[in-house]
N, C-alpha and C positions, 0 to 999 in steps of 0.2 A: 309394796313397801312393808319392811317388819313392825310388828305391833312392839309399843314400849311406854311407860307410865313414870308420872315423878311428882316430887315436894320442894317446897320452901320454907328458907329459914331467915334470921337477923340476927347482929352480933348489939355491941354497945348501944344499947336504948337511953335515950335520955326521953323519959317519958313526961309528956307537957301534961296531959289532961290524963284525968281517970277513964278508961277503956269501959268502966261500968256504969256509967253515968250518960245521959243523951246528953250530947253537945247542942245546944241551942243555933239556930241559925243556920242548922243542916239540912236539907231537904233530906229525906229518906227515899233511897231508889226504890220503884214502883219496880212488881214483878214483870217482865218483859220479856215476853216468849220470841221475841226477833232475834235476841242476844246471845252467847253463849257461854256466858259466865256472870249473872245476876248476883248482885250481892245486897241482901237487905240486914238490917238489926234481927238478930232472933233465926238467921237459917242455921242448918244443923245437917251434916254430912259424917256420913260413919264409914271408914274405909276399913276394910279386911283384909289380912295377908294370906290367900290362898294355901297359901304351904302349912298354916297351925292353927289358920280363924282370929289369931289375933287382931284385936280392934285398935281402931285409930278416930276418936271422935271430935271432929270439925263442929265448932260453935261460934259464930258472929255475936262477940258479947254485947258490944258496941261501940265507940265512935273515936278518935282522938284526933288532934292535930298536927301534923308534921310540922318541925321548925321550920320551914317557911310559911305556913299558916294554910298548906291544902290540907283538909279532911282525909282521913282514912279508916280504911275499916280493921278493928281488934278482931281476929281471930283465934280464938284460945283451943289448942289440939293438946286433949285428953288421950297421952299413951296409954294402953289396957285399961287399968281399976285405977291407977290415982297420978299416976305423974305428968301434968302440966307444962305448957309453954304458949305464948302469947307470939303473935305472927302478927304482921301488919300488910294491905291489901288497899288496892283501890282500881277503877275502871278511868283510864283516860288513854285519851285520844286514840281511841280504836285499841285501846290491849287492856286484857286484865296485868294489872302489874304486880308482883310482891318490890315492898320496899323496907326503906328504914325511916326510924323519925327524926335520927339525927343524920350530919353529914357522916359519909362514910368514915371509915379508917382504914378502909380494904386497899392495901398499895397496888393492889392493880390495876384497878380503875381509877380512870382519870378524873378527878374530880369538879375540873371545869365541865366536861363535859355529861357526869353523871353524879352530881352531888351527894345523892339519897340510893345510891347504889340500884337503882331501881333497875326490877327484872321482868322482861319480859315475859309470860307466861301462856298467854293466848291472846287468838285476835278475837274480838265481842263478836264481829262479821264477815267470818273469812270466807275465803274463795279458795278455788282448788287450786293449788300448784305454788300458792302466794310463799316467797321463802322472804324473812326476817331474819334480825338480830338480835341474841337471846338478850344480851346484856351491855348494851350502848356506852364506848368508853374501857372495855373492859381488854387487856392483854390478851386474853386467853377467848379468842374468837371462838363463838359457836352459833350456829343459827338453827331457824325452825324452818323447816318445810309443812307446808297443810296439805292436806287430801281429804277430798271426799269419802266417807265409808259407806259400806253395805250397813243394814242393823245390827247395831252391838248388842249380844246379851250379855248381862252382868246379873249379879245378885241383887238387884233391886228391880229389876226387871227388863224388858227390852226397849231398845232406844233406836228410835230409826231416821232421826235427822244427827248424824255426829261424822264432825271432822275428829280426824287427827292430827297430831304438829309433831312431827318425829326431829328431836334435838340431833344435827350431825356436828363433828368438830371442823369439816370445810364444804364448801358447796359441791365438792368429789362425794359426798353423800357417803363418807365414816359413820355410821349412825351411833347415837350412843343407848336410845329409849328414846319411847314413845307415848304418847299422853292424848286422854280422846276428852272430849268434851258435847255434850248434845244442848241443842239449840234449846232457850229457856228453863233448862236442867245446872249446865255447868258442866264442872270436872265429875267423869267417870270413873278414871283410872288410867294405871300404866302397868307398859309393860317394858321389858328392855333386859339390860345387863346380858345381852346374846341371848334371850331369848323370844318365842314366837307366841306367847300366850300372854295372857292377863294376868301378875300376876299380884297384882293389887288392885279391887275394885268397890264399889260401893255397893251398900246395903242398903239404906236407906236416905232420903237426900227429902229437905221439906227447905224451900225457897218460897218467899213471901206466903202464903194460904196456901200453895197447895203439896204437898206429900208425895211420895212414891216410897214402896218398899218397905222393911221392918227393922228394927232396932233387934242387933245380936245383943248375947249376955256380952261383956265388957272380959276381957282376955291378957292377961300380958302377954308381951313375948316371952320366946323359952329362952334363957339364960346363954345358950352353947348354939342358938337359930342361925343358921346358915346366912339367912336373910339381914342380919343385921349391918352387913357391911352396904346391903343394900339399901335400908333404912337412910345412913347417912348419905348418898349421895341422892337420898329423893328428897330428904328435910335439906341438902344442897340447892337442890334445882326447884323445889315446890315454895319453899319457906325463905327465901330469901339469901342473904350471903352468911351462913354460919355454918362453913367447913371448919374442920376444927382447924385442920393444917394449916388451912391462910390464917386464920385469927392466931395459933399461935408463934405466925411468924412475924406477925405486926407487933406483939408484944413485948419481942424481944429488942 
């Protein structure tokens, strides 16, 4: 199966609580090497773009509420030197999910059936061959297939329990990108847009106490970077629902 990597994004936040502030009455998920996408207050994840070294810095600020009152986690991604965006995250019933905190406004999903636009992004516990639905509700069908991998090496170093979830547009296995994750680590990277390599992955990744890997210097993109069109469909699929296209078709 081809290797392929991705992101997520959110549109209209209505935001309840301060993301920087511990929300009282949360338990804090405990580091948990069975899982493979742990999410505590304080991890810190740096993704690089193979193609110019530009950084992309992942930080669990902390905690907020979704309007219907589940907890979720504030993820704030640092592009290069300074420009900022806040993502919202949580672990239920078997998938890491990116969501939103308010109801959707995305007309293509059905909002009885997916309220908070929620996207499926991995399973915590997968098995080999397990295929899923990226995004429950949603017009625009696309699913995940998982596989077992060989050891991935990445720039943070080698990882030898990791699935993949390769996103196809039907079960005829269209692929679009692919996305790995190792057991107790999390999101490694992806690769995709036709091609066969990595070509976004992690540098450094510190999940509850323990660490892996180095902190690059901090990078913008290059202005004219080829990859940029690629950027948007990973902050698409990684970061939740904030294509520009759909949001500004709702607008009008």
């Amino acid at each position: 199966m081809k290797n392929h990597l991705i992101l997520f994004v959110v549109p209209f936040l209505i935001i309840l609580f301060s993301c920087d502030k511990f929300m009282t009455g949360m338990a804090e998920n405990q580091y948990m090497s069975d899982i493979y996408m742990p999410l505590n207050v304080g991890d810190i994840r740096q993704m690089v773009w193979v193609e110019d070294s530009s950084t992309v810095l992942w930080t669990i600020t902390g905690k907020a509420l979704r309007k219907d009152g589940i907890p979720v986690y504030c993820m704030e991604w640092k592009t290069g030197t300074s420009f900022t965006e806040t993502y919202y995250y949580l672990n239920k019933d078997g998938y890491f999910l990116a969501t939103e905190l308010d109801t959707t406004r995305i007309t293509s999903i059905d909002p009885k059936i997916n309220p908070f636009g929620e996207q499926r992004l991995a399973k915590l516990r997968p098995t080999d061959g397990e295929q899923f639905l990226h995004t429950p509700g949603d017009s625009d069908i696309t699913y995940w297939i998982t596989q077992r991998e060989e050891p991935v090496q990445t720039l943070c170093g080698l990882f030898e329990d990791v699935y993949s979830f390769t996103l196809v547009v039907s079960l005829e296995q269209s692929w679009l990108l692919q996305t790995y994750y190792a057991r107790g680590y999390g999101y490694l990277g992806t690769s995709g847009f036709f091609s066969d390599s990595l070509d976004y992955m992690v540098t450094f990744i510190k999940v509850g106490d323990v660490t892996k890997g180095s902190l690059w210097p901090e990078k913008d993109f290059g202005e004219f970077s080829n990859h940029m069109t690629k950027k948007k469909m990973y902050d698409y699929l990684l970061n939740g629902y904030r294509m520009t296209n759909k949001m500004d078709a709702n607008k009008d």
